[in-house]
C-alpha positions as YAML, in Angstrom:
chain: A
units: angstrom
residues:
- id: 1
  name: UNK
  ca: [0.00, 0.00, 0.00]
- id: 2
  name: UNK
  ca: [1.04, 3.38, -0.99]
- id: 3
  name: UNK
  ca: [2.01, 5.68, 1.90]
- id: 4
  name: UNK
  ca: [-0.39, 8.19, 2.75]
- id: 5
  name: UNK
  ca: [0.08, 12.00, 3.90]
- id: 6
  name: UNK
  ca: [-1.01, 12.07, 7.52]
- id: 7
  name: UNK
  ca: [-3.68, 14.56, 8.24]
- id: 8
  name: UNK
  ca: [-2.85, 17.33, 10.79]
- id: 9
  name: UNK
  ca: [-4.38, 17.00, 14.11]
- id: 10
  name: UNK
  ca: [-5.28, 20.71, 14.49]
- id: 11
  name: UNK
  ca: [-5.95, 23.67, 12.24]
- id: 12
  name: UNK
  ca: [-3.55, 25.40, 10.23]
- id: 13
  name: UNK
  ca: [-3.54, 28.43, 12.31]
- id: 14
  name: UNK
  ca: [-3.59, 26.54, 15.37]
- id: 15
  name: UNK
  ca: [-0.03, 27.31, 16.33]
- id: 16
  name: UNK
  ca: [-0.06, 30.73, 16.07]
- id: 17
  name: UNK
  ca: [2.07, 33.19, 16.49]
- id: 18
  name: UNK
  ca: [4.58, 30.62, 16.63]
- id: 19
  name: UNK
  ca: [4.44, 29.02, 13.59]
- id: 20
  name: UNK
  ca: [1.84, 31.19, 11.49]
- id: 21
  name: UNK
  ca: [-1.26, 29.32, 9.18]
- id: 22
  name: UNK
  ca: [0.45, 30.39, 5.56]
- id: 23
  name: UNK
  ca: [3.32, 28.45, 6.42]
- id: 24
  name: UNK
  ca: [1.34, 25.17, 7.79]
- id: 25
  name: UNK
  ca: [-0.41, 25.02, 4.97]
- id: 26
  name: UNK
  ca: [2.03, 25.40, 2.52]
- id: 27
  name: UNK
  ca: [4.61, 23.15, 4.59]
- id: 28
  name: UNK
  ca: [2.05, 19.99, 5.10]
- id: 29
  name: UNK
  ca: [-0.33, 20.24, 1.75]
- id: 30
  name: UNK
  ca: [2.57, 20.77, -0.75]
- id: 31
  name: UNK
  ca: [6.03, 19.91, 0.82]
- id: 32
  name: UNK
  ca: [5.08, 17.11, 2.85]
- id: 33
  name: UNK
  ca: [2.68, 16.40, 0.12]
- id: 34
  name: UNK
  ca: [5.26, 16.34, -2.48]
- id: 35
  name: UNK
  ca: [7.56, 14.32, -0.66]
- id: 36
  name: UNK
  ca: [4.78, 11.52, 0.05]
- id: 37
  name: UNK
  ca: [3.93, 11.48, -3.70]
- id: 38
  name: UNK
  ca: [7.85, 11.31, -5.03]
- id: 39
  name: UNK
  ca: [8.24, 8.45, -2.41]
- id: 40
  name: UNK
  ca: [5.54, 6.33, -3.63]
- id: 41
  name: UNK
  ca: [6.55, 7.09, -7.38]
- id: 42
  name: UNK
  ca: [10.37, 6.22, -6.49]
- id: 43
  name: UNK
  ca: [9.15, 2.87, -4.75]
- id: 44
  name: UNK
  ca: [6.52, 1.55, -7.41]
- id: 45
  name: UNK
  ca: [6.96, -1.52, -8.94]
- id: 46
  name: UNK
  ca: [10.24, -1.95, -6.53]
- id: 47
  name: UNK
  ca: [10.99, -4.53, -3.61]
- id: 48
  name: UNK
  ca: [10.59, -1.64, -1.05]
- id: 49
  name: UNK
  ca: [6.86, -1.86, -1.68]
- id: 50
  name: UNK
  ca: [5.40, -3.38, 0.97]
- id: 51
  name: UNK
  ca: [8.16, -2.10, 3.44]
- id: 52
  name: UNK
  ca: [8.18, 0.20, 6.48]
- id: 53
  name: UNK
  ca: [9.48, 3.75, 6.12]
- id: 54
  name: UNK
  ca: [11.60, 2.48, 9.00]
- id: 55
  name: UNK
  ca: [12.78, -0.35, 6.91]
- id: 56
  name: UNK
  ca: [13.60, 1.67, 4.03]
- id: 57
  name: UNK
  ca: [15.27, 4.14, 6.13]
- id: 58
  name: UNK
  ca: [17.41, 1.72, 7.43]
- id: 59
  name: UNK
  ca: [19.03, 0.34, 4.27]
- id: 60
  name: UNK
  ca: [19.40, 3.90, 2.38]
- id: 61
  name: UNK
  ca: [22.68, 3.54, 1.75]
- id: 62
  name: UNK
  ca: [21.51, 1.59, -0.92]
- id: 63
  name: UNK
  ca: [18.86, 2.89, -2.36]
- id: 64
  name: UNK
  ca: [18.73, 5.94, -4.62]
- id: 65
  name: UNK
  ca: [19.29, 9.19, -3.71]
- id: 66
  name: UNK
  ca: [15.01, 9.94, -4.75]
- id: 67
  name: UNK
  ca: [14.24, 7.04, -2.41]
- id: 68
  name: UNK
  ca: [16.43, 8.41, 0.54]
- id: 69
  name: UNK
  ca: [15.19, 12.35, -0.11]
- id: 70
  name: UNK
  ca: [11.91, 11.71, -0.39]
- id: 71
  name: UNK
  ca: [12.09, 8.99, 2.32]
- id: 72
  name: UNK
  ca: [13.57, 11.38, 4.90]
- id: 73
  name: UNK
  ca: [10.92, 13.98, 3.81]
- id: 74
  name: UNK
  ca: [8.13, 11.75, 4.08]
- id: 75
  name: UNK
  ca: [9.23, 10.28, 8.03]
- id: 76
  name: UNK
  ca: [10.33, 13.62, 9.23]
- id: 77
  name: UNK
  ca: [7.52, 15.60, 8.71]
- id: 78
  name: UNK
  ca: [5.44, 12.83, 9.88]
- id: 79
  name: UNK
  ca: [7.10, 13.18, 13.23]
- id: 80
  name: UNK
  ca: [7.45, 17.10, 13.37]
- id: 81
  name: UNK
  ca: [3.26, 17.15, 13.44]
- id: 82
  name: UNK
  ca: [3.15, 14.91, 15.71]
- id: 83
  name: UNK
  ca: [5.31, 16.49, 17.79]
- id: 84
  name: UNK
  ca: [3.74, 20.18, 18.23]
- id: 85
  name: UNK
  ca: [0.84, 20.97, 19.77]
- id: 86
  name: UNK
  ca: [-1.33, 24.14, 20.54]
- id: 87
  name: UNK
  ca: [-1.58, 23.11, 23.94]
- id: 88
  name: UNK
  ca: [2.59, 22.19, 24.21]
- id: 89
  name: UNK
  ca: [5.46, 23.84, 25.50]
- id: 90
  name: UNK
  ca: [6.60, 23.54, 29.42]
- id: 91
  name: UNK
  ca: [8.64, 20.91, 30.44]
- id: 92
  name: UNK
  ca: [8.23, 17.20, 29.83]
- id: 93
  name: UNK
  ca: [7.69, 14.72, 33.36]
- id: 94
  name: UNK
  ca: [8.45, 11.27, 34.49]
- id: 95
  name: UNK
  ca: [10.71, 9.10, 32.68]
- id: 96
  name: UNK
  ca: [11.24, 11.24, 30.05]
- id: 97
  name: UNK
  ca: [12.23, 14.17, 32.61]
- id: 98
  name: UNK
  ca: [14.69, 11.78, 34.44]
- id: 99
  name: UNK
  ca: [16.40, 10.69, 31.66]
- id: 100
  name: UNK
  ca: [16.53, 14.52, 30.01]
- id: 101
  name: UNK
  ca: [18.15, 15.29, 33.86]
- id: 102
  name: UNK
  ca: [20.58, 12.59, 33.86]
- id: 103
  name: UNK
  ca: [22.07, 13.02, 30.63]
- id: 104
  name: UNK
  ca: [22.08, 17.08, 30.18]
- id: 105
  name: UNK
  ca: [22.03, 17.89, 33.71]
- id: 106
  name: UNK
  ca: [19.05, 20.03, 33.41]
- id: 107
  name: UNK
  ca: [16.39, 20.66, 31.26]
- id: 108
  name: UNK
  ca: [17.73, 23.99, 30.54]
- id: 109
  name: UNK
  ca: [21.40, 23.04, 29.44]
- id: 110
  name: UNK
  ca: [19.34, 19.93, 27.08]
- id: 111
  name: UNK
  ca: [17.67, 22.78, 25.65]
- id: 112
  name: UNK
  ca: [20.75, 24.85, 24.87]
- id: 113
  name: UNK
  ca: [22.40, 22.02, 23.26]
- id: 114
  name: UNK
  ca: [19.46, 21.13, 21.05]
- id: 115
  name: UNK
  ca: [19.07, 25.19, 20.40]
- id: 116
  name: UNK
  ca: [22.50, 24.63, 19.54]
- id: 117
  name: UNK
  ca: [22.38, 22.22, 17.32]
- id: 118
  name: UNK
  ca: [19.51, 23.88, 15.12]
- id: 119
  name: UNK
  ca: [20.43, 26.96, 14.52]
- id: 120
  name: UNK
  ca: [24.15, 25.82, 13.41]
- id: 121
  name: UNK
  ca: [23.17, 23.25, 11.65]
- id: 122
  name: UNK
  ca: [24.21, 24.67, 8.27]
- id: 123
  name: UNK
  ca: [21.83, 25.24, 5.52]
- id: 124
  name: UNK
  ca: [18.98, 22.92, 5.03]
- id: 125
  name: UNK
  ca: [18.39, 20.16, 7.77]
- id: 126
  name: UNK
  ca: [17.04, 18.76, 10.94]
- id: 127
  name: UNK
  ca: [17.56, 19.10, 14.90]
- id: 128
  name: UNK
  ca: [16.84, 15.77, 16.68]
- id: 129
  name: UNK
  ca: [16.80, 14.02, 20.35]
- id: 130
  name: UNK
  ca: [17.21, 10.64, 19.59]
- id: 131
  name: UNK
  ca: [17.50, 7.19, 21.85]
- id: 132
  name: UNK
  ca: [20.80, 5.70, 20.60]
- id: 133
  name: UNK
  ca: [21.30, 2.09, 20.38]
- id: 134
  name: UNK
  ca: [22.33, 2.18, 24.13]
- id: 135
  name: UNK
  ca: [19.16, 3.15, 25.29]
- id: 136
  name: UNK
  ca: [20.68, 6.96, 26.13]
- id: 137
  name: UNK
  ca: [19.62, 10.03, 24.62]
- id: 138
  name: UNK
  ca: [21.57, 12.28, 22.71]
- id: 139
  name: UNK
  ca: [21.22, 15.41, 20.52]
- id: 140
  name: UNK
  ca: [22.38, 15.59, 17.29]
- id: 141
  name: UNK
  ca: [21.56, 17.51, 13.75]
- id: 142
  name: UNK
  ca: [21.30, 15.97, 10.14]
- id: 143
  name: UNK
  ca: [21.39, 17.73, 6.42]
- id: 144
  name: UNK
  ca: [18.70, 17.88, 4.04]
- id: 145
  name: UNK
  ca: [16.13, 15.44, 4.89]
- id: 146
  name: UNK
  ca: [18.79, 13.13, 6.35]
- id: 147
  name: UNK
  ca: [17.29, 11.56, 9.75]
- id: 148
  name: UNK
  ca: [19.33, 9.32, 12.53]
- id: 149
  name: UNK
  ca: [17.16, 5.98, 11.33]
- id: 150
  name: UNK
  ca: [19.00, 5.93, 7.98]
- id: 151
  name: UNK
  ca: [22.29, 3.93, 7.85]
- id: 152
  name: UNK
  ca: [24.03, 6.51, 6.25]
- id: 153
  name: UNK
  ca: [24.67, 8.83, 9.13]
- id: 154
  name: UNK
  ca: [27.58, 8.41, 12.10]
- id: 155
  name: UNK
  ca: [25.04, 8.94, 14.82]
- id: 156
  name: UNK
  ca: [22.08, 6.86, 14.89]
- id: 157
  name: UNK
  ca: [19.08, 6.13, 16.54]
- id: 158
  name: UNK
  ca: [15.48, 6.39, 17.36]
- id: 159
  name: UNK
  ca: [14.34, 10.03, 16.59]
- id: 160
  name: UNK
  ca: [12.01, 11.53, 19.74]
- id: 161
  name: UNK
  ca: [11.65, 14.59, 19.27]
- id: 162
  name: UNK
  ca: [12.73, 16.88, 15.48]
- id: 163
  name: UNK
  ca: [12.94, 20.06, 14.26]
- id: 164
  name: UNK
  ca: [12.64, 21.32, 10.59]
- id: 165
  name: UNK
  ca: [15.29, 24.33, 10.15]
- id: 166
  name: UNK
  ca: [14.66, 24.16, 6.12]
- id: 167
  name: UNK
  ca: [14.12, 27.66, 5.63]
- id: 168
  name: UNK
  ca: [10.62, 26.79, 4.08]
- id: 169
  name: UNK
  ca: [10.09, 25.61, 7.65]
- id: 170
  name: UNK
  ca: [9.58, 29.18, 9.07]
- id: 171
  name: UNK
  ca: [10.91, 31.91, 6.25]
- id: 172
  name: UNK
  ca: [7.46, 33.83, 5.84]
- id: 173
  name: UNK
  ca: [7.21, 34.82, 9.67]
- id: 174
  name: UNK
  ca: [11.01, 34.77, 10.43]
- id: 175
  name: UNK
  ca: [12.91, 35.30, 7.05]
- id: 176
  name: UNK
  ca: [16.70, 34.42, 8.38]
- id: 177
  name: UNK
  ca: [16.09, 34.65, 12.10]
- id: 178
  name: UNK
  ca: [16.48, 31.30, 12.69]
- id: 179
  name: UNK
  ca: [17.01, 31.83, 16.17]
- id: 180
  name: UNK
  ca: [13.56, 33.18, 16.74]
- id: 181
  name: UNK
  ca: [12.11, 30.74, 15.31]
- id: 182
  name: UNK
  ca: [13.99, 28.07, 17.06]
- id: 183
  name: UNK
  ca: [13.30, 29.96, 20.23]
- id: 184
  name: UNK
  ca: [9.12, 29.85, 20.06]
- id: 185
  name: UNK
  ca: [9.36, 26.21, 18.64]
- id: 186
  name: UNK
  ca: [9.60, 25.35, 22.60]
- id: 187
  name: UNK
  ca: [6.54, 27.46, 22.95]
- id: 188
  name: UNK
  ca: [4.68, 24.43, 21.15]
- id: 189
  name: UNK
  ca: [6.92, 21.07, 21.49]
- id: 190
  name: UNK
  ca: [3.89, 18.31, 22.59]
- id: 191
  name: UNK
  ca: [5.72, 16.78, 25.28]
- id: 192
  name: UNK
  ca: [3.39, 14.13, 26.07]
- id: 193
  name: UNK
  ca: [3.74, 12.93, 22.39]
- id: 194
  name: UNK
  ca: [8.02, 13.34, 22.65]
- id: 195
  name: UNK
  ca: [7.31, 10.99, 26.07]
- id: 196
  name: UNK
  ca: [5.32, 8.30, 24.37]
- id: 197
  name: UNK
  ca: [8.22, 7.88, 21.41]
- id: 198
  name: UNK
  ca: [10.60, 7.72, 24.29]
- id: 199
  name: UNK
  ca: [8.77, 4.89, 26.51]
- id: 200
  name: UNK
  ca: [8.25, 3.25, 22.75]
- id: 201
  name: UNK
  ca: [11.73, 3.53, 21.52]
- id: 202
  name: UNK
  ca: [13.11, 2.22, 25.21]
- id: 203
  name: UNK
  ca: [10.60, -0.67, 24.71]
...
């Protein structure tokens, strides 16, 4: 079965004035769109039909470089929805808390280093909190639409919690203030959600 762009869970304008409606729209109904629809078209007829995005992901090293862009696009955006919320922001709790704690020292100096690694990640690319193959977490920052699941990259794992610093990602409200944007992303990260990839990734 062809994969399918997942619906938004709230309005377009719902995370205002963090991320404004224009760029929600355009974002999920033609980039995500467009990545979902050259994904399909790069896997028809193939043997990844059939597959897991996971399970592509994980053997894009030899795949084609359509299959891997479009791959990346499709998955990441997947999670960054699912990720934001109007009602998010705060601080996570529980496990998710304790292991943020133990491995940053605070909650404040995790932020700071996954600030960090967005807005010097250079040019076009992503900002993730991932659960490495150790079971720790760990911040870390890909290129393009280059994610930590794909075998291709030096530091992998189980993405938690992403963030899109493509410039299409926030241009209209921000133009090149990344660091704003970055900044009033926290104003909407769905922590709850971020918690339930952690428990699930942990398993």
């Amino acid at each position: 079965m062809a994969f399918q762009l997942p619906p938004l869970t709230y309005s377009f304008d719902a995370l205002e004035p963090h991320i404004d409606a224009r760029t929600m729209e355009i974002h999920h109904d033609k980039h995500h769109a467009g990545y979902t629809n050259n994904l399909n078209g790069a896997i028809e007829g193939s043997a990844l039909e059939g597959k897991t995005i996971e399970e592509i992901l994980g053997q894009v090293s030899k795949q084609s470089p359509a299959v891997r862009n479009n791959g990346g696009g499709y998955y990441n955006h997947s999670l960054f929805w699912e990720i934001m919320s109007p009602d998010g922001g705060g601080e996570p709790d529980g496990d998710l808390a304790a292991a943020i704690n133990a491995r940053f020292g605070s909650f404040n100096e995790f932020k700071a280093a996954f600030t960090k690694a967005a807005t010097t990640q250079f040019g076009s690319g992503w900002a993730w909190l991932i659960v490495d193959a150790s079971g720790e977490l760990a911040v870390t920052s890909t290129a393009n639409q280059d994610n930590p699941l794909m075998d291709v990259n030096p530091v992998k794992g189980t993405p938690i919690l992403g963030l899109d610093v493509w410039e299409h990602a926030y241009y209209l409200n921000y133009q090149n203030r990344r660091p704003d944007y970055v900044t009033a992303f926290w104003n909407v990260v769905n922590w709850k959600a971020v918690a339930a990839r952690y428990a699930k990734a942990k398993g």
